[in-house]
C-alpha positions in Angstrom: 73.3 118.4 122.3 76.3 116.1 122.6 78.8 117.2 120.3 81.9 115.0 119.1 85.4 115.6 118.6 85.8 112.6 115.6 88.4 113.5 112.9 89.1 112.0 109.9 93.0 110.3 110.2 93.7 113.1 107.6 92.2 116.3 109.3 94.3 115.1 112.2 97.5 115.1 110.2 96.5 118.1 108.8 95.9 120.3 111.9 99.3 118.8 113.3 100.9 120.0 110.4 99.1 123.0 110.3 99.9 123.8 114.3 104.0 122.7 114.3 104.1 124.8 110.7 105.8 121.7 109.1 103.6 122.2 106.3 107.2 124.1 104.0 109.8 121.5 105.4 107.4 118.9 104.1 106.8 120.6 100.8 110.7 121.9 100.4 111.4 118.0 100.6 108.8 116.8 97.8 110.3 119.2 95.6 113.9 117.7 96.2 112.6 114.2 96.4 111.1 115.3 92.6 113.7 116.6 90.9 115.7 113.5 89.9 112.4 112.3 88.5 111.6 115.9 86.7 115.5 116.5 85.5 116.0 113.2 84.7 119.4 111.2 86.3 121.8 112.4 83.9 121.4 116.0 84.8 120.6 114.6 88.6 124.7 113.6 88.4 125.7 117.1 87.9 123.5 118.4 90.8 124.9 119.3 94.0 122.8 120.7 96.3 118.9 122.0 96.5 117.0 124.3 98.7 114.1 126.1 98.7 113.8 129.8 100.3 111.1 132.4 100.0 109.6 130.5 97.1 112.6 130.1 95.2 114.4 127.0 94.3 118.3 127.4 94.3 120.2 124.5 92.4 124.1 124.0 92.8 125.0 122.6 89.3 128.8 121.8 88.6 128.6 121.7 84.8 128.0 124.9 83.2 126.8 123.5 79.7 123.9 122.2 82.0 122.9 125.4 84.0 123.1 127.3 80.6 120.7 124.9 79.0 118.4 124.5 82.3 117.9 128.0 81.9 116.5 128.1 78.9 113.8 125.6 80.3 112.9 127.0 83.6 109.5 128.2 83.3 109.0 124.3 82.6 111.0 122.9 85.3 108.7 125.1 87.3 105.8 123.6 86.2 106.3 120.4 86.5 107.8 120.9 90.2 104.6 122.5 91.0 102.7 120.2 89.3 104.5 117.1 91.7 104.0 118.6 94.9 100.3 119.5 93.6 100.9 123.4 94.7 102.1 126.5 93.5 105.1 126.0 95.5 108.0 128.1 93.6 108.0 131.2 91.6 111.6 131.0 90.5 114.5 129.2 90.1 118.1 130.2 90.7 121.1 128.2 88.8 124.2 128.7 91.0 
């Protein structure tokens, strides 16, 4: 029996993916590319930095009437970043 090594041009981006483990620094982008889109641009302005570690997303605001009212609306925020990356991707989010 001849066998064949065909792939689909996805299962071959996959297993790269998969094999380098790029599969977080891909994700941890999505959700950064995202959150002007999820925030909205005037809370965008006010936001520093992102990152993503151990399933938590850490966001640098620099007004504090903002992180006081994101935090009222985080089970939300991490919703919808979930929902645009199509993954359970965070758990929590830290306001710093």
């Amino acid at each position: 029996m001849i066998s064949s090594n065909e792939q689909t041009l996805k299962e071959v981006i996959k297993n790269l993916l998969d094999a380098y483990r790029l599969n977080d620094g891909i994700m941890e982008a999505r959700l950064i590319n995202n959150w002007e889109k999820i925030a909205g641009s005037y809370i965008s302005k006010y936001t520093e930095s992102l990152f993503v570690k151990k399933r938590t997303l850490y966001i640098k605001l620099n007004s504090p009437a903002i992180k006081h009212e994101l935090s009222f609306s985080k089970s939300k925020l991490i919703k919808s970043l979930n929902d645009s990356v199509n993954q359970d991707a965070i758990d929590e989010i830290i306001f710093l």
